[in-house]
Chimera marker file (.cmm) of the C-alpha trace (Angstrom):
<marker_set name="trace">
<marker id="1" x="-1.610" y="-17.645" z="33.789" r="1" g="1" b="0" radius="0.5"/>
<marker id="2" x="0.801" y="-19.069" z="30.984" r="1" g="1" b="0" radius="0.5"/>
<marker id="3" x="3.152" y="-21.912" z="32.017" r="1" g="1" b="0" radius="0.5"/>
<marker id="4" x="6.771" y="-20.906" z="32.425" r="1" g="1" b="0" radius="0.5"/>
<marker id="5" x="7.574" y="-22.782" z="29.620" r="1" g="1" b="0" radius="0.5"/>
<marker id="6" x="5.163" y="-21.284" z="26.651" r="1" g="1" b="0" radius="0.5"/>
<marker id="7" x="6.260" y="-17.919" z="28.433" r="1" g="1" b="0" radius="0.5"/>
<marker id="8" x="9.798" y="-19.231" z="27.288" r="1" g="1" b="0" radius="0.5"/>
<marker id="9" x="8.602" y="-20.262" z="23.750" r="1" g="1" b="0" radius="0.5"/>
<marker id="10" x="6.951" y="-17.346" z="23.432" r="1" g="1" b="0" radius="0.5"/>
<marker id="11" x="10.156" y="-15.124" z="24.073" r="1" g="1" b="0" radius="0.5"/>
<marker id="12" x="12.330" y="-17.168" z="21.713" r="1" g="1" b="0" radius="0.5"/>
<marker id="13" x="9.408" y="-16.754" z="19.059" r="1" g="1" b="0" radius="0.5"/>
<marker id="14" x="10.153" y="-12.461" z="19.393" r="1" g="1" b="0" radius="0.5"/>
<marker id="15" x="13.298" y="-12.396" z="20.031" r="1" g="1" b="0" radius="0.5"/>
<marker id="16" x="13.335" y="-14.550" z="16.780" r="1" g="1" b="0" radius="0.5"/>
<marker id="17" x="11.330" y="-12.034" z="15.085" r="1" g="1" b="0" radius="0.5"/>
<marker id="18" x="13.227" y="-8.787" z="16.744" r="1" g="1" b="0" radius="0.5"/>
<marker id="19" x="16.417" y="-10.071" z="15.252" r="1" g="1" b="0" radius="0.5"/>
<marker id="20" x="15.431" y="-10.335" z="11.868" r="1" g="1" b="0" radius="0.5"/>
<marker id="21" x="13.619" y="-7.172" z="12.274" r="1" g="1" b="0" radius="0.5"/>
<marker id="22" x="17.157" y="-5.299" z="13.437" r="1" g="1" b="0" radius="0.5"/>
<marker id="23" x="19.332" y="-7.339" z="10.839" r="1" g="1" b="0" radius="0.5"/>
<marker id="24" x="16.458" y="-6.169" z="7.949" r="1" g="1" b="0" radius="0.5"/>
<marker id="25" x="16.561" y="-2.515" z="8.748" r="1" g="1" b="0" radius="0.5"/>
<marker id="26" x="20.472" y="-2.543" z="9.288" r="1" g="1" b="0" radius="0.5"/>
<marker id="27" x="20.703" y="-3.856" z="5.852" r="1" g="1" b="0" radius="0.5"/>
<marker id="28" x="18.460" y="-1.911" z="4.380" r="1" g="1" b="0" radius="0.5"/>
<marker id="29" x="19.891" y="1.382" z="6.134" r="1" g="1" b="0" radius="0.5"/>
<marker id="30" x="23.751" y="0.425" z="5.026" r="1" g="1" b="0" radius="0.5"/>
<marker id="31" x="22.317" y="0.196" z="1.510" r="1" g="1" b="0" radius="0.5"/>
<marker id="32" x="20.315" y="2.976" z="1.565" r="1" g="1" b="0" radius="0.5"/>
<marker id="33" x="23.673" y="4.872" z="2.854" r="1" g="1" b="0" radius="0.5"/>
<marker id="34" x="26.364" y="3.462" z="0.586" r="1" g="1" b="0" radius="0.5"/>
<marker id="35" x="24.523" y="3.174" z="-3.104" r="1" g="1" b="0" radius="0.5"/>
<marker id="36" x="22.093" y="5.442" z="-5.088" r="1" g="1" b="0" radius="0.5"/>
<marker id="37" x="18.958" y="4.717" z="-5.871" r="1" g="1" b="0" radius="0.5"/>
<marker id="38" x="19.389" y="2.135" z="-8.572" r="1" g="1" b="0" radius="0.5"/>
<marker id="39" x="23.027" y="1.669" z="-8.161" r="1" g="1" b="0" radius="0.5"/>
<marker id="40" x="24.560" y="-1.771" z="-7.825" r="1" g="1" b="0" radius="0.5"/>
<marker id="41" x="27.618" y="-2.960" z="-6.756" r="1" g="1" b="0" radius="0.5"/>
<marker id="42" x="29.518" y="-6.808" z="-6.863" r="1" g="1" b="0" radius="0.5"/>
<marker id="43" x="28.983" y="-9.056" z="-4.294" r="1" g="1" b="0" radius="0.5"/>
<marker id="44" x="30.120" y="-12.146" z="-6.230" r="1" g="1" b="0" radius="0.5"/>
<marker id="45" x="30.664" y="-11.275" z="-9.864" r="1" g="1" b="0" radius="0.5"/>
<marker id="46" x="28.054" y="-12.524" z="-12.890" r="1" g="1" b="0" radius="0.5"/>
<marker id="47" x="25.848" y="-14.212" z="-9.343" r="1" g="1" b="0" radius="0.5"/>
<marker id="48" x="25.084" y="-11.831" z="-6.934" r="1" g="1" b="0" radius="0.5"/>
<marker id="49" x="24.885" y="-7.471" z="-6.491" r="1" g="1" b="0" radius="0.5"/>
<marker id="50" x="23.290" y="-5.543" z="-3.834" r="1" g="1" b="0" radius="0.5"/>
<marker id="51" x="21.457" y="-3.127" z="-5.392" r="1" g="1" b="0" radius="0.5"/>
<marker id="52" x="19.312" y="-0.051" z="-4.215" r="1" g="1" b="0" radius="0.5"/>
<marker id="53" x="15.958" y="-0.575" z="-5.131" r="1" g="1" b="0" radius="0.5"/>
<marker id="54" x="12.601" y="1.011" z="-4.110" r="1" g="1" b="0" radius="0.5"/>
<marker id="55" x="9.744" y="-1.636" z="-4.394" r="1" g="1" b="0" radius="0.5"/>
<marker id="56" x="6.141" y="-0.183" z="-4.419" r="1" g="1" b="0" radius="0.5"/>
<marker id="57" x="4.475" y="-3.295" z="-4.261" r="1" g="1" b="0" radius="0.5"/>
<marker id="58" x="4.973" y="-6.665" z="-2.655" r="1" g="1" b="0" radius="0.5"/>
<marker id="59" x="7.093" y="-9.957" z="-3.156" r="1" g="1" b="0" radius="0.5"/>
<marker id="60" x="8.253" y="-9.876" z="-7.311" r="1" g="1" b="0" radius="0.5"/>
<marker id="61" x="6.121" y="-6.378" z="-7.229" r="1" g="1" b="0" radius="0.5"/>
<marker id="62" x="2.691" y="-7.485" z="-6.800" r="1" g="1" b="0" radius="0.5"/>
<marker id="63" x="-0.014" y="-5.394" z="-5.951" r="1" g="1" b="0" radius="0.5"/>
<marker id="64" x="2.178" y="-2.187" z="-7.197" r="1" g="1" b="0" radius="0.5"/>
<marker id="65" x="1.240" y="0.797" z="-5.137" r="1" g="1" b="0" radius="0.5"/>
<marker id="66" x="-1.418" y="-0.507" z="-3.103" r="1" g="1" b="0" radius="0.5"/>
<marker id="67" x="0.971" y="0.722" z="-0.139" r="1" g="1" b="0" radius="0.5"/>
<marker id="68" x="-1.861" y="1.003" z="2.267" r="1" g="1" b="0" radius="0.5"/>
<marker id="69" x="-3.182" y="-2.765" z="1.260" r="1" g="1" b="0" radius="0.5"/>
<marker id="70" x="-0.079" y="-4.124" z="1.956" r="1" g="1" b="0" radius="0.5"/>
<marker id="71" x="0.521" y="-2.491" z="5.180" r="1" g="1" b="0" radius="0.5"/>
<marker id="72" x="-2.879" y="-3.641" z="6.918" r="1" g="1" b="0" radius="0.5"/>
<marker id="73" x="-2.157" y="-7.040" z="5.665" r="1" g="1" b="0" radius="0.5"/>
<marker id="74" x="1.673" y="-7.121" z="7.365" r="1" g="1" b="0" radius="0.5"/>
<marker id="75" x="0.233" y="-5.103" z="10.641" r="1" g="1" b="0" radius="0.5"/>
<marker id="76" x="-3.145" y="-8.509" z="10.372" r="1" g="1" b="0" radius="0.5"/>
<marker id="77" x="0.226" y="-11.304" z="9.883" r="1" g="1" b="0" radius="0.5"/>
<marker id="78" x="1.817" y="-9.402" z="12.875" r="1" g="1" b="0" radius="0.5"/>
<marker id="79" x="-1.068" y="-9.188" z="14.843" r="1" g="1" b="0" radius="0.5"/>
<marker id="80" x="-2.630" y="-12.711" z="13.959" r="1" g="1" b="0" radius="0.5"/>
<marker id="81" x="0.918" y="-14.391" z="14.995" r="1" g="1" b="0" radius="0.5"/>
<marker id="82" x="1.219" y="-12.475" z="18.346" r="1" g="1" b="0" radius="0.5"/>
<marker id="83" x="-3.116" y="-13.860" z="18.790" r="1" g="1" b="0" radius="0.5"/>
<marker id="84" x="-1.977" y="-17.390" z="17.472" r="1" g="1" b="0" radius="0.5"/>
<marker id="85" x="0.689" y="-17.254" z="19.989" r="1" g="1" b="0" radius="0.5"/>
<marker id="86" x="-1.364" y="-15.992" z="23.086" r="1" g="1" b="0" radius="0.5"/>
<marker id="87" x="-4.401" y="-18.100" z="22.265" r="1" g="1" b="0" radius="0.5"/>
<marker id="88" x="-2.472" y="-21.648" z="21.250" r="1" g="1" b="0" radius="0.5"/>
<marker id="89" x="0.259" y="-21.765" z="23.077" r="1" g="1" b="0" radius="0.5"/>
<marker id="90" x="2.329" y="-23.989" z="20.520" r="1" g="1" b="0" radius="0.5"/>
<marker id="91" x="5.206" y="-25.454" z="21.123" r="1" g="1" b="0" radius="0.5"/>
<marker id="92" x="6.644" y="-27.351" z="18.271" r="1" g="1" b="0" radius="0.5"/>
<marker id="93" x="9.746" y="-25.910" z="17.026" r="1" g="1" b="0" radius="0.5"/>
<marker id="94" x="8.958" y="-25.475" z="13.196" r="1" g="1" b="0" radius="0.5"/>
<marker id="95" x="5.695" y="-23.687" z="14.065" r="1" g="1" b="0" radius="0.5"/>
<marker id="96" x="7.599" y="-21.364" z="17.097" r="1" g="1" b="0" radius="0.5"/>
<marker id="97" x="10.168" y="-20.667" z="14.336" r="1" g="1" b="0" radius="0.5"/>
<marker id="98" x="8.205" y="-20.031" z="11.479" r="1" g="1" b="0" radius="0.5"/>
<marker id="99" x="6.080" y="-17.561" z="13.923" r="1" g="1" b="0" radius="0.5"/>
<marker id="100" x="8.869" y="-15.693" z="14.605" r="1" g="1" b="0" radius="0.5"/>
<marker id="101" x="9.968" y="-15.448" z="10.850" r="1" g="1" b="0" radius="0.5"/>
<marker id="102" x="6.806" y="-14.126" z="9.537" r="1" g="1" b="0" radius="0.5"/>
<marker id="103" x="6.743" y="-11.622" z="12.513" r="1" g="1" b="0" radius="0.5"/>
<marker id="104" x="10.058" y="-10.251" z="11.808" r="1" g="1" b="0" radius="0.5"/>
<marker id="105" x="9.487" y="-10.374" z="7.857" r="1" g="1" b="0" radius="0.5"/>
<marker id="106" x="6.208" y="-8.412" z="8.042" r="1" g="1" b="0" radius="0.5"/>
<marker id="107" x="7.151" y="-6.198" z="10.536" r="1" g="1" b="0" radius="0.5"/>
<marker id="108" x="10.237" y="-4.784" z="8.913" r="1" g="1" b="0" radius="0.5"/>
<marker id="109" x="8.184" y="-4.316" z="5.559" r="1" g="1" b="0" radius="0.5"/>
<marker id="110" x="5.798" y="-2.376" z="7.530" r="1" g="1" b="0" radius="0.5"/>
<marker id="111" x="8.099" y="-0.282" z="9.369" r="1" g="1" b="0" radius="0.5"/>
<marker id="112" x="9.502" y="0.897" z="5.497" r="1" g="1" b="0" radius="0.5"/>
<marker id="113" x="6.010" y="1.197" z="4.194" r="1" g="1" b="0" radius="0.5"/>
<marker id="114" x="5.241" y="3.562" z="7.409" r="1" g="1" b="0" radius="0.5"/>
<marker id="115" x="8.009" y="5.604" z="6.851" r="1" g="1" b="0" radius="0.5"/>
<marker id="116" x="8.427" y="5.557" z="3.742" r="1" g="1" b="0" radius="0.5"/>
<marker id="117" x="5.788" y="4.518" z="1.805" r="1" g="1" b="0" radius="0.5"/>
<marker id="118" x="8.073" y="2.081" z="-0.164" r="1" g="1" b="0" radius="0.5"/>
<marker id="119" x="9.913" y="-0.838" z="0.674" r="1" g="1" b="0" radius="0.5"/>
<marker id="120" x="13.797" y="-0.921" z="0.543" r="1" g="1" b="0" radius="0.5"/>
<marker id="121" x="14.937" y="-3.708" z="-1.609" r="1" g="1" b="0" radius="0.5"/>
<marker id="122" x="18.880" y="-4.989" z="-2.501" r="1" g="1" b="0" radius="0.5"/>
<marker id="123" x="19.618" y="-8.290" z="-3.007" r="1" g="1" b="0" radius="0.5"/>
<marker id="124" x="19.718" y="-9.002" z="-6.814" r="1" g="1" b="0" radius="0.5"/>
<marker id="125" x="20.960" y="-12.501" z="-7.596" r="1" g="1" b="0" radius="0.5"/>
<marker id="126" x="21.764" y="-12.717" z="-11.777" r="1" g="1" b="0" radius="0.5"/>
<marker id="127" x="22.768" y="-15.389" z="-13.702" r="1" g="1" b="0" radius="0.5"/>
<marker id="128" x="25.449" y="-13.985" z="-16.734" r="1" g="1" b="0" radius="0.5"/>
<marker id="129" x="24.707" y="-10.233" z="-15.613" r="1" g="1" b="0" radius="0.5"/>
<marker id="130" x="21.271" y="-10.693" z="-16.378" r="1" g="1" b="0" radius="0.5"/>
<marker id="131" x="18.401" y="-10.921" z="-13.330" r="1" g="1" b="0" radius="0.5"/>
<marker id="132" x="17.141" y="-14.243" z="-12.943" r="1" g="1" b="0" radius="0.5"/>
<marker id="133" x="15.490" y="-13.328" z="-9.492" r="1" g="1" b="0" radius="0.5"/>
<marker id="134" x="12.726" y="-10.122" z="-8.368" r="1" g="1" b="0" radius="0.5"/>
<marker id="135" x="15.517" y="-8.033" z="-5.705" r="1" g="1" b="0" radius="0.5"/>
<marker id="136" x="14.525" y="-8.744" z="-2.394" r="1" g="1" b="0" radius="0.5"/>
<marker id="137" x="15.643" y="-7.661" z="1.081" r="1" g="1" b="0" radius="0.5"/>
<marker id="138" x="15.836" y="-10.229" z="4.656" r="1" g="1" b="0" radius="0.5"/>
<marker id="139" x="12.692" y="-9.263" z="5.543" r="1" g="1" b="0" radius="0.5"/>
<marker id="140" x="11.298" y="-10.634" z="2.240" r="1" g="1" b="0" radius="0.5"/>
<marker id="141" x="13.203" y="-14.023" z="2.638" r="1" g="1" b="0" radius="0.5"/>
<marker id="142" x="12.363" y="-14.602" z="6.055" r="1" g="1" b="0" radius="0.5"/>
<marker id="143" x="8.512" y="-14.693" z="5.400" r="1" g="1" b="0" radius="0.5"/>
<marker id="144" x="9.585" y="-17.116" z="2.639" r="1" g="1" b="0" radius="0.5"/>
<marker id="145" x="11.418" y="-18.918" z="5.437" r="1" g="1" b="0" radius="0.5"/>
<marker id="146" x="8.248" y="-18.639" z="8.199" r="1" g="1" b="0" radius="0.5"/>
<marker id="147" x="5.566" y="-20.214" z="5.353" r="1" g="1" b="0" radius="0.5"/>
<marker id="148" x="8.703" y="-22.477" z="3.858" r="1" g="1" b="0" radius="0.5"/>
<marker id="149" x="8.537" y="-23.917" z="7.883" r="1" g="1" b="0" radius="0.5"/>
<marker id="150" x="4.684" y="-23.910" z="7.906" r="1" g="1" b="0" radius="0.5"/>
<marker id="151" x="4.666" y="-26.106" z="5.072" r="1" g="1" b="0" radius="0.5"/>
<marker id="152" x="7.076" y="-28.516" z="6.306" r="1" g="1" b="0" radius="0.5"/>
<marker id="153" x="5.338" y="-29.103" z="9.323" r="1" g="1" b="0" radius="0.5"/>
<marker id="154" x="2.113" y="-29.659" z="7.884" r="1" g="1" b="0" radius="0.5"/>
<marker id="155" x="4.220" y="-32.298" z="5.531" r="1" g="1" b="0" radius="0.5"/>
<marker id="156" x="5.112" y="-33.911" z="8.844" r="1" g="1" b="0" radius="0.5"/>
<marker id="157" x="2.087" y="-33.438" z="10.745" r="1" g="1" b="0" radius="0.5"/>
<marker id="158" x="-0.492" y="-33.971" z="8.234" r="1" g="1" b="0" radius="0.5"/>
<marker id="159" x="-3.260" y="-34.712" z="11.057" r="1" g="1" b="0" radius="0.5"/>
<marker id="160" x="-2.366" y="-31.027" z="12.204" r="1" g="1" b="0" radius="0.5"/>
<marker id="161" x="-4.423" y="-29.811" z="9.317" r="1" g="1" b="0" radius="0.5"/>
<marker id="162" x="-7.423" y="-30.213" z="10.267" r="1" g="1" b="0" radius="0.5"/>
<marker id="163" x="-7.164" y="-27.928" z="13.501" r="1" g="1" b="0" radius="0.5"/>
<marker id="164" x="-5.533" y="-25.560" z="10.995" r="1" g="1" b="0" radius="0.5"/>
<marker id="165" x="-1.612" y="-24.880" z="11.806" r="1" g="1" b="0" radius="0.5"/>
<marker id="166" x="-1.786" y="-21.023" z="11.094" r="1" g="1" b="0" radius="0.5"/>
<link id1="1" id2="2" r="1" g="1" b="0" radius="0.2"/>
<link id1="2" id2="3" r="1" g="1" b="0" radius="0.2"/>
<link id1="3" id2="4" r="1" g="1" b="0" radius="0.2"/>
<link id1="4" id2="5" r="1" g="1" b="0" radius="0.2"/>
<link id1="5" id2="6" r="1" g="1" b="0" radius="0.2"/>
<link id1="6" id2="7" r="1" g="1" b="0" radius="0.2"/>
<link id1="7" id2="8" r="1" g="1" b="0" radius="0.2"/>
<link id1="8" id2="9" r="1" g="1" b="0" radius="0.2"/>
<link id1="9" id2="10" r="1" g="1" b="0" radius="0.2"/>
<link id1="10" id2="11" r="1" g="1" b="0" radius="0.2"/>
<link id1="11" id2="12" r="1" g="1" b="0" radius="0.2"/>
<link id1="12" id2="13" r="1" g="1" b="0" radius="0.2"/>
<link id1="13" id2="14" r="1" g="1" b="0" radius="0.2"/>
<link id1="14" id2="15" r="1" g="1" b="0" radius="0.2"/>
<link id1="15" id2="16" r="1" g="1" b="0" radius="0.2"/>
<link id1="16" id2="17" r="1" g="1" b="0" radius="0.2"/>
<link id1="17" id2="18" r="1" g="1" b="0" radius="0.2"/>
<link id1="18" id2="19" r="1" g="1" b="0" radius="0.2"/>
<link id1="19" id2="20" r="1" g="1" b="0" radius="0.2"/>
<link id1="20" id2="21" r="1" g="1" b="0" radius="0.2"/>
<link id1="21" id2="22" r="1" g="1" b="0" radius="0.2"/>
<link id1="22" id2="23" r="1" g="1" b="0" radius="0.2"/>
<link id1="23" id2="24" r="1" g="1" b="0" radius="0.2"/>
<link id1="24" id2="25" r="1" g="1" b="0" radius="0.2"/>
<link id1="25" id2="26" r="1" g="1" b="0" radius="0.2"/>
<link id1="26" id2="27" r="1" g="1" b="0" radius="0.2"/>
<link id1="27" id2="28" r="1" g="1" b="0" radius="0.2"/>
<link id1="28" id2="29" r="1" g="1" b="0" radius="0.2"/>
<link id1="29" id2="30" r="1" g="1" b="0" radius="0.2"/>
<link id1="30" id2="31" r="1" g="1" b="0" radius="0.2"/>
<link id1="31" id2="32" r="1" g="1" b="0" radius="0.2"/>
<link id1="32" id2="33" r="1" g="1" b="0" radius="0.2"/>
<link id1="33" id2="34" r="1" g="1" b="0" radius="0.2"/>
<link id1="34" id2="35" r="1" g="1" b="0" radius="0.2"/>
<link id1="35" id2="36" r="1" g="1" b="0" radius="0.2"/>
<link id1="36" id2="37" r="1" g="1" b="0" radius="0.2"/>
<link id1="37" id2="38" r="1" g="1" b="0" radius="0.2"/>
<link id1="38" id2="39" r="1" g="1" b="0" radius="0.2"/>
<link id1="39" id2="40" r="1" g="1" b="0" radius="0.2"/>
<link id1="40" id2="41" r="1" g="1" b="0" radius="0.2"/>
<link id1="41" id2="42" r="1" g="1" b="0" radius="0.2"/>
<link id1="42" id2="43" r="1" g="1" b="0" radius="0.2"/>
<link id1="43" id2="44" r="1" g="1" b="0" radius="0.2"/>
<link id1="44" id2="45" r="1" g="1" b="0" radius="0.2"/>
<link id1="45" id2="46" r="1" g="1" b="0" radius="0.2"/>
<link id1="46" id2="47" r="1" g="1" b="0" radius="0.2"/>
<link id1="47" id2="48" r="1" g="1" b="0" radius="0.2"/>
<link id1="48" id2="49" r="1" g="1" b="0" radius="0.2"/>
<link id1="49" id2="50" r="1" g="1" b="0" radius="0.2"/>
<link id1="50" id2="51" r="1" g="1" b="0" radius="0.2"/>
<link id1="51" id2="52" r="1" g="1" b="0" radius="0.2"/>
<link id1="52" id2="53" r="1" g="1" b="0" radius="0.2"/>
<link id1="53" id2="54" r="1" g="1" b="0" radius="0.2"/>
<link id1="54" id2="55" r="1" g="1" b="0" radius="0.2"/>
<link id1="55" id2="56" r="1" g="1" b="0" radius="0.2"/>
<link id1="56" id2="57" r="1" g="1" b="0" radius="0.2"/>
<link id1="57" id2="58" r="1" g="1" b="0" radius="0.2"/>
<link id1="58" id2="59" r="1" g="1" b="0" radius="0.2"/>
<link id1="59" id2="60" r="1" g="1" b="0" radius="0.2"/>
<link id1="60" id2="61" r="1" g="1" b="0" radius="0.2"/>
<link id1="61" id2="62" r="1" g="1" b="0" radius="0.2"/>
<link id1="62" id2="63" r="1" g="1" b="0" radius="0.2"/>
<link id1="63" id2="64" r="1" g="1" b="0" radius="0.2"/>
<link id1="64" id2="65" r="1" g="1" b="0" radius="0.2"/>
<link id1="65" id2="66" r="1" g="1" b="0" radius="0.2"/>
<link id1="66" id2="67" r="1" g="1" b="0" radius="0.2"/>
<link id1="67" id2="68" r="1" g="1" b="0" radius="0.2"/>
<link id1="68" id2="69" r="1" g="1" b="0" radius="0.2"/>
<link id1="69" id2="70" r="1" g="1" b="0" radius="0.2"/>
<link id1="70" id2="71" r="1" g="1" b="0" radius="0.2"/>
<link id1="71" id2="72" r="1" g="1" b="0" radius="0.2"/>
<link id1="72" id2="73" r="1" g="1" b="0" radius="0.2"/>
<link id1="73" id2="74" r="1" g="1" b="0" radius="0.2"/>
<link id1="74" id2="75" r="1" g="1" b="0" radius="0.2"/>
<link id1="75" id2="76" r="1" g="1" b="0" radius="0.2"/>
<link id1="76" id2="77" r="1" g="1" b="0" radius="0.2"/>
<link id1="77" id2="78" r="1" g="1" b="0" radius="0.2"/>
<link id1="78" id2="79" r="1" g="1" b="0" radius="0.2"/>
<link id1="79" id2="80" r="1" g="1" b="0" radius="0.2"/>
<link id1="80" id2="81" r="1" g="1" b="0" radius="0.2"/>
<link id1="81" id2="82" r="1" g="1" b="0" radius="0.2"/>
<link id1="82" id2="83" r="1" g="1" b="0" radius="0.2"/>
<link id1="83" id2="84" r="1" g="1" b="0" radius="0.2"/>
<link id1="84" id2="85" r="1" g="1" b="0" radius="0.2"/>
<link id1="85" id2="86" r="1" g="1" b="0" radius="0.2"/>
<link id1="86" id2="87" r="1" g="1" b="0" radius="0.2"/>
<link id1="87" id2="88" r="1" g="1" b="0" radius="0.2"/>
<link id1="88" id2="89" r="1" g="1" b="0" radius="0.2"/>
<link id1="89" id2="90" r="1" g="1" b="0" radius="0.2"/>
<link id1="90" id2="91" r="1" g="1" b="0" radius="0.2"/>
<link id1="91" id2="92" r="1" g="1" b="0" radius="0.2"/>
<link id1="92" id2="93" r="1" g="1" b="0" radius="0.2"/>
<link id1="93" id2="94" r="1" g="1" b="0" radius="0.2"/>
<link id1="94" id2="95" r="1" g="1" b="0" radius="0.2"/>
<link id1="95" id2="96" r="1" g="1" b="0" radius="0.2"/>
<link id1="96" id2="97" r="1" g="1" b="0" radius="0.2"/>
<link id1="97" id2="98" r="1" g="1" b="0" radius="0.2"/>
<link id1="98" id2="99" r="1" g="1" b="0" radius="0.2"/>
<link id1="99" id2="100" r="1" g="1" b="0" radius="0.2"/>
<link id1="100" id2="101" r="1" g="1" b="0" radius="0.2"/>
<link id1="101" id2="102" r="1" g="1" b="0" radius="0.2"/>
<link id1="102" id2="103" r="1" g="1" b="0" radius="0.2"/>
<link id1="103" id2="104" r="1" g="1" b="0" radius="0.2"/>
<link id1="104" id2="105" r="1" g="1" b="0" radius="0.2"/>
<link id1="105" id2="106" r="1" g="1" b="0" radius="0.2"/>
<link id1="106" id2="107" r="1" g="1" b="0" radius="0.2"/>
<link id1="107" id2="108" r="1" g="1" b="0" radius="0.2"/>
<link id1="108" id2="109" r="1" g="1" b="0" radius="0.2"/>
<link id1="109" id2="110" r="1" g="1" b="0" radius="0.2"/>
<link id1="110" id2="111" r="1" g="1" b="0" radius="0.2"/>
<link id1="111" id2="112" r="1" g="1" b="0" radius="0.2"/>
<link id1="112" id2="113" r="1" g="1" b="0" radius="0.2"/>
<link id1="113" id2="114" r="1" g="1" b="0" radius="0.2"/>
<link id1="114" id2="115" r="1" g="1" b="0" radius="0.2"/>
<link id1="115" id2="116" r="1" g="1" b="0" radius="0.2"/>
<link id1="116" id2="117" r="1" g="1" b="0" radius="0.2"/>
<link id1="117" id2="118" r="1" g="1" b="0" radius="0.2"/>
<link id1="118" id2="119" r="1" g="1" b="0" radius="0.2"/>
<link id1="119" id2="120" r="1" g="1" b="0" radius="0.2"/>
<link id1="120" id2="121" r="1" g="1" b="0" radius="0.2"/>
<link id1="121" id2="122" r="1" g="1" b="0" radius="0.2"/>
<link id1="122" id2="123" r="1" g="1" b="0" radius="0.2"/>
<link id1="123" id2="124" r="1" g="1" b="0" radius="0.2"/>
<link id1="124" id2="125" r="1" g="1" b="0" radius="0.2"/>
<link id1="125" id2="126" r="1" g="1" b="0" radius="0.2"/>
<link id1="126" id2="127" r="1" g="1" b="0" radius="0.2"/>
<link id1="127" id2="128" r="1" g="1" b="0" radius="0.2"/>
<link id1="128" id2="129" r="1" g="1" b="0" radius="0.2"/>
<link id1="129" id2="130" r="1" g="1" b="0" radius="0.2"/>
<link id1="130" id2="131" r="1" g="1" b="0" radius="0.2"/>
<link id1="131" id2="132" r="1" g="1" b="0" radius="0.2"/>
<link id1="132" id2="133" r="1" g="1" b="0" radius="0.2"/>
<link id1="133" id2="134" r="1" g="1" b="0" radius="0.2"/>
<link id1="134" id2="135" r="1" g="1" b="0" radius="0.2"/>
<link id1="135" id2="136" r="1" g="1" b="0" radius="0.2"/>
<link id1="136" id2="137" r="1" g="1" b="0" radius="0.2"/>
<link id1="137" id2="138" r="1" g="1" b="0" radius="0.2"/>
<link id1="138" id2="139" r="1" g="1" b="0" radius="0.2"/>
<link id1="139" id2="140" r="1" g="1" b="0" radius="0.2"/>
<link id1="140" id2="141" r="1" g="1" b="0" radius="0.2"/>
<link id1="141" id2="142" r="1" g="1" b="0" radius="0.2"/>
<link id1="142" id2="143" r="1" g="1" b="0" radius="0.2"/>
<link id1="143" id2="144" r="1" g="1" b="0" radius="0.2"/>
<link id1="144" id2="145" r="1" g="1" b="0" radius="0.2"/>
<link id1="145" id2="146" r="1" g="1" b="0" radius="0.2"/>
<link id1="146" id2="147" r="1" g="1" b="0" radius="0.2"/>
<link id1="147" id2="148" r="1" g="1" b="0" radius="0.2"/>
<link id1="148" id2="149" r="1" g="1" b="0" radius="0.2"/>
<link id1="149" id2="150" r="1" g="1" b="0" radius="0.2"/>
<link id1="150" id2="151" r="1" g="1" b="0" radius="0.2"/>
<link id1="151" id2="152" r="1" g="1" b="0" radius="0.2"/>
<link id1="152" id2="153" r="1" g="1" b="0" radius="0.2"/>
<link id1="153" id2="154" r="1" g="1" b="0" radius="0.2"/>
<link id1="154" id2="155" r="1" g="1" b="0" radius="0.2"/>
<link id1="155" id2="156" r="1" g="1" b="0" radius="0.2"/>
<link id1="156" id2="157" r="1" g="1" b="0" radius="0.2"/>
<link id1="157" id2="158" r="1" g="1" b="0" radius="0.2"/>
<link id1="158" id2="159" r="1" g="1" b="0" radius="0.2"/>
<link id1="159" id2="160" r="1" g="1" b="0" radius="0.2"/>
<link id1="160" id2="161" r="1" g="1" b="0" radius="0.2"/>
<link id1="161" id2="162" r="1" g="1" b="0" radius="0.2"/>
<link id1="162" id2="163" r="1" g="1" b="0" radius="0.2"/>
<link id1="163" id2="164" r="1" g="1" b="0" radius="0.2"/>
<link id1="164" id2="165" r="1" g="1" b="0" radius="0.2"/>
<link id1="165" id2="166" r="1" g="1" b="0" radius="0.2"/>
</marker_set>
């Protein structure tokens, strides 16, 4: 049986990951409700727009309409964090936290992809008016966040590497 306290790390790695996942759809549902399809509106002008995207494909629209692809590999991140979790136990804060972000990333990617078969995309950061970033959605920036943790914990715990973090 689990010690009370990885059952505690455990919980604050999903509810971690159910908060991004509630904040992701939220934001992608308001969008979705307020703009067209390929509407924009100011945020902060000439710097940053939300704008109502459909992305087909993954991060910067890689791997264009290989829907299916993409959604086993988000339901294997999902599934291998939840395993890594049960199985290890950890309980260093970066690798709890960056659990939780990939876990809430994927899963709200996969949730669109389900029911959609697209994912909903709207924050479009410009530079002059002109896009100087792929649009993106929280889901998207908090897997950049959960491998963005992984690697700073293998900076600081370079002997960690060899048992393989994630």
């Amino acid at each position: 049986m689990p010690e009370k306290k990885s059952c505690y790390i455990a919980l604050t790695c999903y509810l971690l990951a159910l908060a991004i996942l509630l904040l992701d759809q939220f934001t992608k549902f308001a969008v979705a409700s307020t703009l067209e399809l390929g509407q924009s509106t100011v945020v902060i002008d000439q710097l940053f727009y939300l704008t109502h995207v459909r992305n087909l494909g993954a991060a910067f629209s890689l791997f264009w309409g290989n829907s299916g692809i993409l959604s086993i590999f988000s339901l294997a991140v999902v599934l291998g964090v939840i395993v890594y979790q049960w199985l290890k136990q950890p309980d260093d804060i970066l690798i709890v936290l960056s659990m939780g972000f990939l876990m809430g990333g994927a899963s709200g990617n996969l949730i669109d992809r389900f029911f959609f078969g697209f994912v909903r995309d709207m924050f479009d950061l410009r530079w002059a008016g002109n896009n100087i970033w792929p649009i993106f959605n929280v889901a998207d920036m908090a897997v950049l966040a959960g491998v963005g943790l992984i690697l700073l914990h293998s900076h600081f715990h370079p002997e960690e590497e060899k048992e393989a973090v994630i």
